[in-house]
mmCIF file of the N, C-alpha and C atoms, coordinates in Angstrom:
data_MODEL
# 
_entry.id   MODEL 
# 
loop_
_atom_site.group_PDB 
_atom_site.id 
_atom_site.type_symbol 
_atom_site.label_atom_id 
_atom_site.label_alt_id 
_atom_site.label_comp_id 
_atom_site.label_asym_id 
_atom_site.label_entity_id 
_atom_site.label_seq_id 
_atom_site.pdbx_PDB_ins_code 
_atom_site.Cartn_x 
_atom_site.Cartn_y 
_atom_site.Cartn_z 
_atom_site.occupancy 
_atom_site.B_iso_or_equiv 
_atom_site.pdbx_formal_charge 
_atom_site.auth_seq_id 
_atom_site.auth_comp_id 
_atom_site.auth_asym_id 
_atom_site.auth_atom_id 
_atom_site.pdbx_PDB_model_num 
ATOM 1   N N  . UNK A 1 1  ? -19.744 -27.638 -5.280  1.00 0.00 ? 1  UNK A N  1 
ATOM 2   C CA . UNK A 1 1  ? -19.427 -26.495 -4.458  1.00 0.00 ? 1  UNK A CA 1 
ATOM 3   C C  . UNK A 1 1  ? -18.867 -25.407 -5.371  1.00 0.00 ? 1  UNK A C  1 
ATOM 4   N N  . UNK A 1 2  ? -19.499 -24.654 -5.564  1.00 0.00 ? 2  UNK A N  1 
ATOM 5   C CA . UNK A 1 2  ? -18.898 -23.172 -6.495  1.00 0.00 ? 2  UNK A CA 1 
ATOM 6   C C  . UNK A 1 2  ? -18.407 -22.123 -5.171  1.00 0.00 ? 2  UNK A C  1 
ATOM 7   N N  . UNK A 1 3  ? -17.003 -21.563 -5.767  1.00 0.00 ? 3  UNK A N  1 
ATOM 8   C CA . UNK A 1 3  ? -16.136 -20.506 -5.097  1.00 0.00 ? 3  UNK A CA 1 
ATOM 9   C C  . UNK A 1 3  ? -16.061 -19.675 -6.160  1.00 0.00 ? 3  UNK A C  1 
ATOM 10  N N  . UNK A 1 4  ? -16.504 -18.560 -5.204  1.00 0.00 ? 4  UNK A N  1 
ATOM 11  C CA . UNK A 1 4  ? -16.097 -16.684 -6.585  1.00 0.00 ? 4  UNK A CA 1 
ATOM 12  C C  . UNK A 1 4  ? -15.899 -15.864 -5.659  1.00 0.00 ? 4  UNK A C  1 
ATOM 13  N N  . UNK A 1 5  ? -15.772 -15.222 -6.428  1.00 0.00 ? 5  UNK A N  1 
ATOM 14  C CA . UNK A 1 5  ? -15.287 -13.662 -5.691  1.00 0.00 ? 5  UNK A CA 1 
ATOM 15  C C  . UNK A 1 5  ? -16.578 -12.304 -6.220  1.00 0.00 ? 5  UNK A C  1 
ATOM 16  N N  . UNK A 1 6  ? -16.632 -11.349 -5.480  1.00 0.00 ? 6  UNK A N  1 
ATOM 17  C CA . UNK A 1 6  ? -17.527 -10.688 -6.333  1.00 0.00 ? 6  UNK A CA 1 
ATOM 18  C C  . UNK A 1 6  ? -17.488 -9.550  -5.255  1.00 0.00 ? 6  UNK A C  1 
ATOM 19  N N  . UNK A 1 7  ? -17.955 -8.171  -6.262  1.00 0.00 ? 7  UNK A N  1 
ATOM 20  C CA . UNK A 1 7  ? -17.348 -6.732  -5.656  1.00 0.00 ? 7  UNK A CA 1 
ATOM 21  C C  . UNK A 1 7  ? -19.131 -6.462  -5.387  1.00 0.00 ? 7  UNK A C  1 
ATOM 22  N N  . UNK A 1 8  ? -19.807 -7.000  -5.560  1.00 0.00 ? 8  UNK A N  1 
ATOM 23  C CA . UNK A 1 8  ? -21.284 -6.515  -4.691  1.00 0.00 ? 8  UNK A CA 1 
ATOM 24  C C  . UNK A 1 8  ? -21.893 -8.236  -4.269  1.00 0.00 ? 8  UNK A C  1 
ATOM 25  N N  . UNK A 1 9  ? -22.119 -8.557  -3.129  1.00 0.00 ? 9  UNK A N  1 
ATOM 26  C CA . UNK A 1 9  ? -22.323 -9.838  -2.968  1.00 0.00 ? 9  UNK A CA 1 
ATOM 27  C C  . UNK A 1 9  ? -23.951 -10.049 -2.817  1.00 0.00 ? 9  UNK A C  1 
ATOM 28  N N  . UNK A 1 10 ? -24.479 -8.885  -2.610  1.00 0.00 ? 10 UNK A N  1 
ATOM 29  C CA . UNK A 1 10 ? -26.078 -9.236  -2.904  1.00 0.00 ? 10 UNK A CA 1 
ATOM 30  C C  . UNK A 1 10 ? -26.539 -9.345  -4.242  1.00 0.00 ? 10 UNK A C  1 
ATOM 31  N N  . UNK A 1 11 ? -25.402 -8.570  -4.793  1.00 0.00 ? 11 UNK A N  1 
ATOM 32  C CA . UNK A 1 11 ? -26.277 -8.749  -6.482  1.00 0.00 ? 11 UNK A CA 1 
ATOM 33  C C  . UNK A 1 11 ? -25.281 -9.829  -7.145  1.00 0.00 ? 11 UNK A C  1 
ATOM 34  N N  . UNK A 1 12 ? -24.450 -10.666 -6.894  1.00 0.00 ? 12 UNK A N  1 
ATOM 35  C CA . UNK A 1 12 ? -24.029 -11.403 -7.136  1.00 0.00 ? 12 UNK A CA 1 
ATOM 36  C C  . UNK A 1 12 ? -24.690 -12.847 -6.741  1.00 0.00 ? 12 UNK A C  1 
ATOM 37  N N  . UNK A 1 13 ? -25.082 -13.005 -5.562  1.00 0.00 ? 13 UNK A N  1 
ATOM 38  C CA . UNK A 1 13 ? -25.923 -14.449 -4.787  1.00 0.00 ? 13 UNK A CA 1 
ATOM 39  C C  . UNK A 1 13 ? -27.510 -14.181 -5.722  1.00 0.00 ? 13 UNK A C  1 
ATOM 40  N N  . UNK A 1 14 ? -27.939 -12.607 -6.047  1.00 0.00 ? 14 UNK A N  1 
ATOM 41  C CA . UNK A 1 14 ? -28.733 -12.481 -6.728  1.00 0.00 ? 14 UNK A CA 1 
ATOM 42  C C  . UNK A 1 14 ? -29.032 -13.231 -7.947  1.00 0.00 ? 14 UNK A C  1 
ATOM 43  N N  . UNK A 1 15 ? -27.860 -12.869 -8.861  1.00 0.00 ? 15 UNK A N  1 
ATOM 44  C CA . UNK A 1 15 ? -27.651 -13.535 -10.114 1.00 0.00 ? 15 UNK A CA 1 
ATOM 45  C C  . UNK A 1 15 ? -27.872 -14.760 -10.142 1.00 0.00 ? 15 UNK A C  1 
ATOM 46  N N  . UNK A 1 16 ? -27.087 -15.647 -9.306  1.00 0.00 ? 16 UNK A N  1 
ATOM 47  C CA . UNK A 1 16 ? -26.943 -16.986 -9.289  1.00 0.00 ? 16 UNK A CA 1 
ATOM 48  C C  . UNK A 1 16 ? -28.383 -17.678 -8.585  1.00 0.00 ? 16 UNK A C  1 
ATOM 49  N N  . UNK A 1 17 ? -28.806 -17.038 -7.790  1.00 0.00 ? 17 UNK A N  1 
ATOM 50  C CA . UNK A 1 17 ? -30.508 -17.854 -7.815  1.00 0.00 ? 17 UNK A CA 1 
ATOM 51  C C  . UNK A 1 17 ? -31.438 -17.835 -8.809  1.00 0.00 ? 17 UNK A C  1 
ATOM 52  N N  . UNK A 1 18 ? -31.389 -16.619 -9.577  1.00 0.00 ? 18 UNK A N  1 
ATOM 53  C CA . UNK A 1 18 ? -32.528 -16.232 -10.361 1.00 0.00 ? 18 UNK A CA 1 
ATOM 54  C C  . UNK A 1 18 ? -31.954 -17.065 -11.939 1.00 0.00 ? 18 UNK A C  1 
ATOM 55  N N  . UNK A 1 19 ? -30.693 -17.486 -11.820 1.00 0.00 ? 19 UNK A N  1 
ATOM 56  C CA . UNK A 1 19 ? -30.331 -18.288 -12.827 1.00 0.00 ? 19 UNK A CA 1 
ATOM 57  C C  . UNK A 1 19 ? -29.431 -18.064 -14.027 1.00 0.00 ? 19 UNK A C  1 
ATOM 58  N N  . UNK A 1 20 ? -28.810 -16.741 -13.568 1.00 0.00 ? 20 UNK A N  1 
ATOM 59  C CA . UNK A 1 20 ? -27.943 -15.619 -14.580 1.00 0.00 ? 20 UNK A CA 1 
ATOM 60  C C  . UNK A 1 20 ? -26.961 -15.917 -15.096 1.00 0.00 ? 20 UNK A C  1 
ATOM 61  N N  . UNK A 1 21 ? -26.180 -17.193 -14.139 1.00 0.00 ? 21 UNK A N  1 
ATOM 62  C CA . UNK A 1 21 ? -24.910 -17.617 -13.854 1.00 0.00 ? 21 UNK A CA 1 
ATOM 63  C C  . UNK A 1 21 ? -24.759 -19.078 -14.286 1.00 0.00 ? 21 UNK A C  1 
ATOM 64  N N  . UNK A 1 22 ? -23.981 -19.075 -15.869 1.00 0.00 ? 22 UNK A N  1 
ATOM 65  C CA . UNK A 1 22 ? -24.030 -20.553 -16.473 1.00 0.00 ? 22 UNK A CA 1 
ATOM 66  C C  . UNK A 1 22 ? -23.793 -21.486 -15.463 1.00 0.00 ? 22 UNK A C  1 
ATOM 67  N N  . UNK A 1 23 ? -22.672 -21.148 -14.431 1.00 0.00 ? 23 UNK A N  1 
ATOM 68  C CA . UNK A 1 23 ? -21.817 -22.045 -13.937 1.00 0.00 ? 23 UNK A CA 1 
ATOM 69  C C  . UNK A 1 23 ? -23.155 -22.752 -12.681 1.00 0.00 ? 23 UNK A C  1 
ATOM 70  N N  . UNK A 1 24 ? -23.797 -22.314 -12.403 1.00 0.00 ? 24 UNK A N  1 
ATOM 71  C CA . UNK A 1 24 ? -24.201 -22.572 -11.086 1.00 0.00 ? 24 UNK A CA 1 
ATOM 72  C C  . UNK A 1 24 ? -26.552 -22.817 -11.519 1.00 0.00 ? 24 UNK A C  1 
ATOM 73  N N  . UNK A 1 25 ? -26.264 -22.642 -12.847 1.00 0.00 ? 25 UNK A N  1 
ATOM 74  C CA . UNK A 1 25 ? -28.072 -22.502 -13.614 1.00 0.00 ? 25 UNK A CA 1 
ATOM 75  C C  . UNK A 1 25 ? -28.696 -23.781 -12.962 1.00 0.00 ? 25 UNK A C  1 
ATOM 76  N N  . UNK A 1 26 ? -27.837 -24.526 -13.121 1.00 0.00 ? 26 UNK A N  1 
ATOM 77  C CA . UNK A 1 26 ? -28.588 -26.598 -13.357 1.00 0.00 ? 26 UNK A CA 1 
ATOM 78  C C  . UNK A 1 26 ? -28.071 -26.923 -11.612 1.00 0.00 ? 26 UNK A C  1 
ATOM 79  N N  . UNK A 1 27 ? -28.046 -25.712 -10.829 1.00 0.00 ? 27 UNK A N  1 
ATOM 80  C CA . UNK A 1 27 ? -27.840 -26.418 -9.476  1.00 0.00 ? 27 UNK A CA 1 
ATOM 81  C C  . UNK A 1 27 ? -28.650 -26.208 -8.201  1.00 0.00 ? 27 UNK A C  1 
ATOM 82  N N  . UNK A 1 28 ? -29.843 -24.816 -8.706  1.00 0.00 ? 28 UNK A N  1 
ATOM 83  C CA . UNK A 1 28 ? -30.192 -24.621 -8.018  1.00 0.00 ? 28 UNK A CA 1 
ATOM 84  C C  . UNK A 1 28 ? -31.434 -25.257 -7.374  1.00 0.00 ? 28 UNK A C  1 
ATOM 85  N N  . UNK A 1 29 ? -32.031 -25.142 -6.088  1.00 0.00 ? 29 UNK A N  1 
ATOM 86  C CA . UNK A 1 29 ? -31.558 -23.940 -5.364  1.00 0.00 ? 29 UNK A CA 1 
ATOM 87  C C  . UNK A 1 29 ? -30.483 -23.741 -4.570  1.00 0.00 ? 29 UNK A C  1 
ATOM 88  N N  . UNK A 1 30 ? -29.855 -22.731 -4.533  1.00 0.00 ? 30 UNK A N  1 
ATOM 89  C CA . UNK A 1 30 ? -28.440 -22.681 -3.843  1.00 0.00 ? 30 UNK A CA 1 
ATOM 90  C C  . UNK A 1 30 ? -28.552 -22.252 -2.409  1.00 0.00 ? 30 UNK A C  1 
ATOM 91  N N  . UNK A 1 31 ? -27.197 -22.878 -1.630  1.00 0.00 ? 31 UNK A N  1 
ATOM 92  C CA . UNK A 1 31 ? -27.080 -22.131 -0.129  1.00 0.00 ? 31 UNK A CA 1 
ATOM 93  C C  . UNK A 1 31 ? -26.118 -21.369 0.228   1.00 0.00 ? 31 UNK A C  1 
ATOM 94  N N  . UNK A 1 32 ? -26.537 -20.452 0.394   1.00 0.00 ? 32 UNK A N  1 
ATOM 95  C CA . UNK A 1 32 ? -24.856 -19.351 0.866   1.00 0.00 ? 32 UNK A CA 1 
ATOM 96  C C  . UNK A 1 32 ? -24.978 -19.824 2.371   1.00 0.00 ? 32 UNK A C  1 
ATOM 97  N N  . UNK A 1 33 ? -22.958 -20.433 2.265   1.00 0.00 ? 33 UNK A N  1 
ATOM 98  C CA . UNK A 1 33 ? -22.309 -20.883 3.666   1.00 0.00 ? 33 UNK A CA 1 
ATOM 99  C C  . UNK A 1 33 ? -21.456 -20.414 3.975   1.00 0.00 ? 33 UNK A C  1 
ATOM 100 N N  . UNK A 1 34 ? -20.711 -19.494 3.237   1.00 0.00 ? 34 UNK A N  1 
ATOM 101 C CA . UNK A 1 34 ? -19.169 -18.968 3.913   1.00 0.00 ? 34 UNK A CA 1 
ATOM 102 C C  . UNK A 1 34 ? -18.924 -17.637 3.186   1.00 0.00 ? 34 UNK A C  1 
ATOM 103 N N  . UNK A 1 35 ? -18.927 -16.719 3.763   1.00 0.00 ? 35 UNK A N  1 
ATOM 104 C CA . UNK A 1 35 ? -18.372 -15.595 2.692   1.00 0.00 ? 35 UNK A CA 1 
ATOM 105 C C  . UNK A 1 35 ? -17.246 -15.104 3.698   1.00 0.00 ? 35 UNK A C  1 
ATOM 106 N N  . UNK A 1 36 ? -15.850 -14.495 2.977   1.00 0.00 ? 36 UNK A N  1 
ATOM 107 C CA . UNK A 1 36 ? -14.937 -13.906 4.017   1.00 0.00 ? 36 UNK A CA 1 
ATOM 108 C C  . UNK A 1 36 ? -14.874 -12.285 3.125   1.00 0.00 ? 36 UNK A C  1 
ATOM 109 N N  . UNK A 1 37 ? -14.678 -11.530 3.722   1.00 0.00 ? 37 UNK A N  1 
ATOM 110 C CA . UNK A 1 37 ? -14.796 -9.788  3.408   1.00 0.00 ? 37 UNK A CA 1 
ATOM 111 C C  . UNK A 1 37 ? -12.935 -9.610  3.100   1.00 0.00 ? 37 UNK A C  1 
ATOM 112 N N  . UNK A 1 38 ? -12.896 -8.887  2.467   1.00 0.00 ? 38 UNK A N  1 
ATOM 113 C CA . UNK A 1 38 ? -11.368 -8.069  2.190   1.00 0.00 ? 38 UNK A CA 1 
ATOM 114 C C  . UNK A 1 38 ? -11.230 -6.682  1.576   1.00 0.00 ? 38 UNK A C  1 
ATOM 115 N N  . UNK A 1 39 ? -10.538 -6.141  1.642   1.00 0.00 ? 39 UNK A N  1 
ATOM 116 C CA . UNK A 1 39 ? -10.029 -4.903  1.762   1.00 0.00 ? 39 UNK A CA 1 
ATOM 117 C C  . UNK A 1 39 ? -10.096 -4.438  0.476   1.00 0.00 ? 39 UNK A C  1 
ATOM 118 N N  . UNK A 1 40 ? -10.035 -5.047  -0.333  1.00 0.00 ? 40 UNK A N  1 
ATOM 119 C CA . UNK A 1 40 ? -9.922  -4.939  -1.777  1.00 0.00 ? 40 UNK A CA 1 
ATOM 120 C C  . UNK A 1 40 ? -10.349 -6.052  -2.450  1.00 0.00 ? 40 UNK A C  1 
ATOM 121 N N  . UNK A 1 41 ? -10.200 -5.904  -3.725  1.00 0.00 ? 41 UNK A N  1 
ATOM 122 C CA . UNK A 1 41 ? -11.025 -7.105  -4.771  1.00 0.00 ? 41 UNK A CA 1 
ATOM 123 C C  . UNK A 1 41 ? -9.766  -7.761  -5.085  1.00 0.00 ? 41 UNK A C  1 
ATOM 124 N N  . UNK A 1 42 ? -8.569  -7.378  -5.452  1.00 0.00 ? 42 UNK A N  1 
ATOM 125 C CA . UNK A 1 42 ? -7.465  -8.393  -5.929  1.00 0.00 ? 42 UNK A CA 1 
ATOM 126 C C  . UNK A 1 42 ? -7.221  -9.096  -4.489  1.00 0.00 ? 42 UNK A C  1 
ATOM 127 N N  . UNK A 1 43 ? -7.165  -8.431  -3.021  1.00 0.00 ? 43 UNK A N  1 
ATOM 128 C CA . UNK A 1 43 ? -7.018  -9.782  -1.929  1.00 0.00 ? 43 UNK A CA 1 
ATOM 129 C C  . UNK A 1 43 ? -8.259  -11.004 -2.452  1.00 0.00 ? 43 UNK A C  1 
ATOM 130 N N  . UNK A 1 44 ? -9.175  -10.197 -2.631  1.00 0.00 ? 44 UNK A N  1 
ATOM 131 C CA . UNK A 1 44 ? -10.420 -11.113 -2.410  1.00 0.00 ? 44 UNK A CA 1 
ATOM 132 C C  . UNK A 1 44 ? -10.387 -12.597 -3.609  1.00 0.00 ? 44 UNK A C  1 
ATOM 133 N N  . UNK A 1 45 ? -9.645  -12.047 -4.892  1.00 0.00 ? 45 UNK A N  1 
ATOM 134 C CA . UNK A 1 45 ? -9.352  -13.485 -5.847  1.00 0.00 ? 45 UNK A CA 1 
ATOM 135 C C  . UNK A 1 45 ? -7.833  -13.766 -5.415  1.00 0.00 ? 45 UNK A C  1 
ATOM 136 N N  . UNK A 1 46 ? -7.265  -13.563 -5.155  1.00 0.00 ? 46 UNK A N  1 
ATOM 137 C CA . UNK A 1 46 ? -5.849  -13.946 -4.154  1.00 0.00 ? 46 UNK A CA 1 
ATOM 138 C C  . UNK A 1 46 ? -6.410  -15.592 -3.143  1.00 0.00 ? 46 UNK A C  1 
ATOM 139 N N  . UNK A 1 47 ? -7.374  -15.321 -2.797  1.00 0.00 ? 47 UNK A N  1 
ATOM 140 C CA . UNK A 1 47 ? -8.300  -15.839 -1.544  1.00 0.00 ? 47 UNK A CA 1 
ATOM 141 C C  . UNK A 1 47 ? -9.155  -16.938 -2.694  1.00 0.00 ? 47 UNK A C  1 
ATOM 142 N N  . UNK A 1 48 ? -9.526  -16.261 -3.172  1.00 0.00 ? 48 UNK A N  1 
ATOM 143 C CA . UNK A 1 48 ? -10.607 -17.448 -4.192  1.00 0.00 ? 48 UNK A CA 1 
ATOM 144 C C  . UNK A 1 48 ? -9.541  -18.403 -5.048  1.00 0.00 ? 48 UNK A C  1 
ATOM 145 N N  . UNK A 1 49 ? -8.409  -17.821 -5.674  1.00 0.00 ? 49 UNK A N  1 
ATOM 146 C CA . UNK A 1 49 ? -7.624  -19.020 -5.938  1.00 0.00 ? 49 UNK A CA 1 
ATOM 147 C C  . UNK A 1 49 ? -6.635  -19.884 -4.964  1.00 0.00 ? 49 UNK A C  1 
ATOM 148 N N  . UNK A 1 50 ? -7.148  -19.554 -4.023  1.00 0.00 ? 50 UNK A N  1 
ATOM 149 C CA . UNK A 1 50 ? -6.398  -20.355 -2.887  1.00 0.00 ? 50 UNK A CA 1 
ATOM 150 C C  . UNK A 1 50 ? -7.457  -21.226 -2.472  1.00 0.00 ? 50 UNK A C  1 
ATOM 151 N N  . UNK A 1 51 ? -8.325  -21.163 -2.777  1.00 0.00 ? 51 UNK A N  1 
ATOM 152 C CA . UNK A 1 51 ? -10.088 -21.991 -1.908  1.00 0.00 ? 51 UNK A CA 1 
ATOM 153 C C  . UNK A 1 51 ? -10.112 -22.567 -3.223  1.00 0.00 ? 51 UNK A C  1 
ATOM 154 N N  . UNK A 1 52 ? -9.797  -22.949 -4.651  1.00 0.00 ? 52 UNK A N  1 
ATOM 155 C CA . UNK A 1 52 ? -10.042 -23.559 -5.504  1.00 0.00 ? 52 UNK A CA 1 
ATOM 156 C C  . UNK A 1 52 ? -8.131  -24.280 -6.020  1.00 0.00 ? 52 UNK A C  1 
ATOM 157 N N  . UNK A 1 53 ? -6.987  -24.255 -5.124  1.00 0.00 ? 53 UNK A N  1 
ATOM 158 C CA . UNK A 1 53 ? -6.281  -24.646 -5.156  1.00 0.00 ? 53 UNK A CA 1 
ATOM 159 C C  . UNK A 1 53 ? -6.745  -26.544 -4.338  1.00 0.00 ? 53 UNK A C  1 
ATOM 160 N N  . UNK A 1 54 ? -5.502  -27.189 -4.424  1.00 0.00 ? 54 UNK A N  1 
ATOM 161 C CA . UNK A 1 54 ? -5.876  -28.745 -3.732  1.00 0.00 ? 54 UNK A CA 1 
ATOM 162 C C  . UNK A 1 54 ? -5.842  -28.156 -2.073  1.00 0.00 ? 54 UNK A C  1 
ATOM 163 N N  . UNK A 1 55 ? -4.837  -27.729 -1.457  1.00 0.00 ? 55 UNK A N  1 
ATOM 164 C CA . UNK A 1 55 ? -4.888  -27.752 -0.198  1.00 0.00 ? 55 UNK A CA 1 
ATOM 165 C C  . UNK A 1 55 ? -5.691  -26.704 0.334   1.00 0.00 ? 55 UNK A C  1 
ATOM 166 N N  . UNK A 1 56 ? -6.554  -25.619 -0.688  1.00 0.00 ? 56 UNK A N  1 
ATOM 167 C CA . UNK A 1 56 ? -7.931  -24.753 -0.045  1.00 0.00 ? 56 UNK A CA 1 
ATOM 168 C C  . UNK A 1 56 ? -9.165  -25.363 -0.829  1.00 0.00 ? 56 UNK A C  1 
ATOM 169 N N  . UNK A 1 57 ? -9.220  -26.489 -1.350  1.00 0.00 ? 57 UNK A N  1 
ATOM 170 C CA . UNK A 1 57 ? -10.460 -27.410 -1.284  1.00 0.00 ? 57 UNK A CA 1 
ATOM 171 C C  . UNK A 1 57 ? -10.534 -28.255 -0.411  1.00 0.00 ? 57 UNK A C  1 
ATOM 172 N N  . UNK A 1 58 ? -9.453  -28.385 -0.285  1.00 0.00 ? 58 UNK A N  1 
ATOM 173 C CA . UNK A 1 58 ? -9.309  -29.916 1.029   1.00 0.00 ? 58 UNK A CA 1 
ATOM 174 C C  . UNK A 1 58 ? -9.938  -29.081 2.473   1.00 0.00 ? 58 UNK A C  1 
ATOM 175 N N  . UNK A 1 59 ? -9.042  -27.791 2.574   1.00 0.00 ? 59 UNK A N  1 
ATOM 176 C CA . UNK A 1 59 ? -9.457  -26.919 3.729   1.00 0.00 ? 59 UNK A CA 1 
ATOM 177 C C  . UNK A 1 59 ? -11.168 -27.048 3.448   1.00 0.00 ? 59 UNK A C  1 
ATOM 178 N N  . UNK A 1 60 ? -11.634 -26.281 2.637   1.00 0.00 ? 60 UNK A N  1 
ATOM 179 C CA . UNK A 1 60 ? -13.004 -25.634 2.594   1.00 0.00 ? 60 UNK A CA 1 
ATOM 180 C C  . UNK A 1 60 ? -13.855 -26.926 2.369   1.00 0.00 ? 60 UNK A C  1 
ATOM 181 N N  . UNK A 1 61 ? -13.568 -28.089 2.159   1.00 0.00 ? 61 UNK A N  1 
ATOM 182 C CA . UNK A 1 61 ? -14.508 -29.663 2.111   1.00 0.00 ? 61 UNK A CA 1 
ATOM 183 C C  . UNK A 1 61 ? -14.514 -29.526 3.509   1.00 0.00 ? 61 UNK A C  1 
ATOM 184 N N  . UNK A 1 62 ? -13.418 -29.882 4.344   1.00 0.00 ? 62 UNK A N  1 
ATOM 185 C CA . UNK A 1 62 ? -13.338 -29.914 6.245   1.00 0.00 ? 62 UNK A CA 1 
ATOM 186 C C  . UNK A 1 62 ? -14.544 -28.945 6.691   1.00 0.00 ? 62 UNK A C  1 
ATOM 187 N N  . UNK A 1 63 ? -14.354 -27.603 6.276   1.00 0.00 ? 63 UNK A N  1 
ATOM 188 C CA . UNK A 1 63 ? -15.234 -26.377 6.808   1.00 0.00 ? 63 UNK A CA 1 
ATOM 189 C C  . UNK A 1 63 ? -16.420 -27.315 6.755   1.00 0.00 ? 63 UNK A C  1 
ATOM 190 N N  . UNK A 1 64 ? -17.114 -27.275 5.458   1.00 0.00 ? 64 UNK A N  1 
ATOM 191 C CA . UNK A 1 64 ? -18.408 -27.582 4.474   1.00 0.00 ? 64 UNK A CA 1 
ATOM 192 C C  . UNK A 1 64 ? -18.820 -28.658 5.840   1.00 0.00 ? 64 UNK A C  1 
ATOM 193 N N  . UNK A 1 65 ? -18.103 -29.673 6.430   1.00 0.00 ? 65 UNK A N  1 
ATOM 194 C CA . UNK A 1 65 ? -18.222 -30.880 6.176   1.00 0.00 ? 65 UNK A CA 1 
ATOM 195 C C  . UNK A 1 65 ? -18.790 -30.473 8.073   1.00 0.00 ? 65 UNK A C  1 
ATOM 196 N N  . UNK A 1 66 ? -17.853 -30.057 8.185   1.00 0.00 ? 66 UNK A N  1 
ATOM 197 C CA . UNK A 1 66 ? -17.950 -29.361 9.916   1.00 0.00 ? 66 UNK A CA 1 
ATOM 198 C C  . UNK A 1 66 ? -19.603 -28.478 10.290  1.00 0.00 ? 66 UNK A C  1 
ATOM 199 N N  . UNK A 1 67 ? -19.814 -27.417 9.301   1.00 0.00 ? 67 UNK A N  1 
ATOM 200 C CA . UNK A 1 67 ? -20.823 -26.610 9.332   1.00 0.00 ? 67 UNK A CA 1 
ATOM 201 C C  . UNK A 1 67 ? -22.168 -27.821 9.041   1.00 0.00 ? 67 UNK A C  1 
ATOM 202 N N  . UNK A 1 68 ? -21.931 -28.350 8.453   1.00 0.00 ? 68 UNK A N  1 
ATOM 203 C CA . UNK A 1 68 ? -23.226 -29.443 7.870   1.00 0.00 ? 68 UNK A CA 1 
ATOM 204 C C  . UNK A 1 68 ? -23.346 -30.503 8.942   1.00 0.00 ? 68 UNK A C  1 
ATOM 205 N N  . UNK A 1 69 ? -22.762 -30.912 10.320  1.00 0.00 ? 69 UNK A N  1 
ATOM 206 C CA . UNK A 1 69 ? -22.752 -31.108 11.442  1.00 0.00 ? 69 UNK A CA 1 
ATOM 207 C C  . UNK A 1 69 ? -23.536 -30.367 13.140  1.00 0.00 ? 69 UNK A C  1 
ATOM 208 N N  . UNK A 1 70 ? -22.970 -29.180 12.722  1.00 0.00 ? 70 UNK A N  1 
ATOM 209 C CA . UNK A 1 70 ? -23.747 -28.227 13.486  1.00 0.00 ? 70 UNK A CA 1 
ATOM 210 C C  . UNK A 1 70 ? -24.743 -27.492 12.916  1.00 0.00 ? 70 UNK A C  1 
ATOM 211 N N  . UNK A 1 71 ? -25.237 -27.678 11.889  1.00 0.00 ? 71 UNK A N  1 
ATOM 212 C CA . UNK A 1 71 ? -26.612 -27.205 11.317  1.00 0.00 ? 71 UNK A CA 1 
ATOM 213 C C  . UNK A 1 71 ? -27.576 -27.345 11.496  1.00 0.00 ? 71 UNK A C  1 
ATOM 214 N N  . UNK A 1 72 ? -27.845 -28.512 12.290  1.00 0.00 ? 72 UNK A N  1 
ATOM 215 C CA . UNK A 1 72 ? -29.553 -29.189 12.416  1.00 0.00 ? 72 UNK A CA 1 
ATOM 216 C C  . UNK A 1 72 ? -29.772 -29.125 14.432  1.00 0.00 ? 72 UNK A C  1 
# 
């Protein structure tokens, strides 16, 4: 599960399919499941190191785990 932050999100989900993005090259193809919007870019990694902390992975596994239930 990769969490980022990013100040244009089409050309960012862009990057990462077409293979731009070391972190995410050897995983695709990828699925965008959750994006949340903010006011600014420092809320927005405020937010991303809280979703890559233990108790906002634990949160965002529950989400993941919930959405992949009501999907089909």
């Amino acid at each position: 599960m990769y969490k980022g932050s990013a100040r244009d999100l089409r050309k960012r989900v862009t990057d990462h399919m077409q293979g731009r993005v070391a972190r995410t090259r050897n995983r695709r193809p990828l699925t965008l499941i959750y994006v949340e919007y903010f006011a600014d870019y420092t809320a927005a990694r405020i937010r991303e190191n809280r979703l890559k902390s233990g108790q906002g992975r634990k949160w965002l596994k529950a989400w993941v785990a919930e959405w992949q239930t009501h999907r089909t």
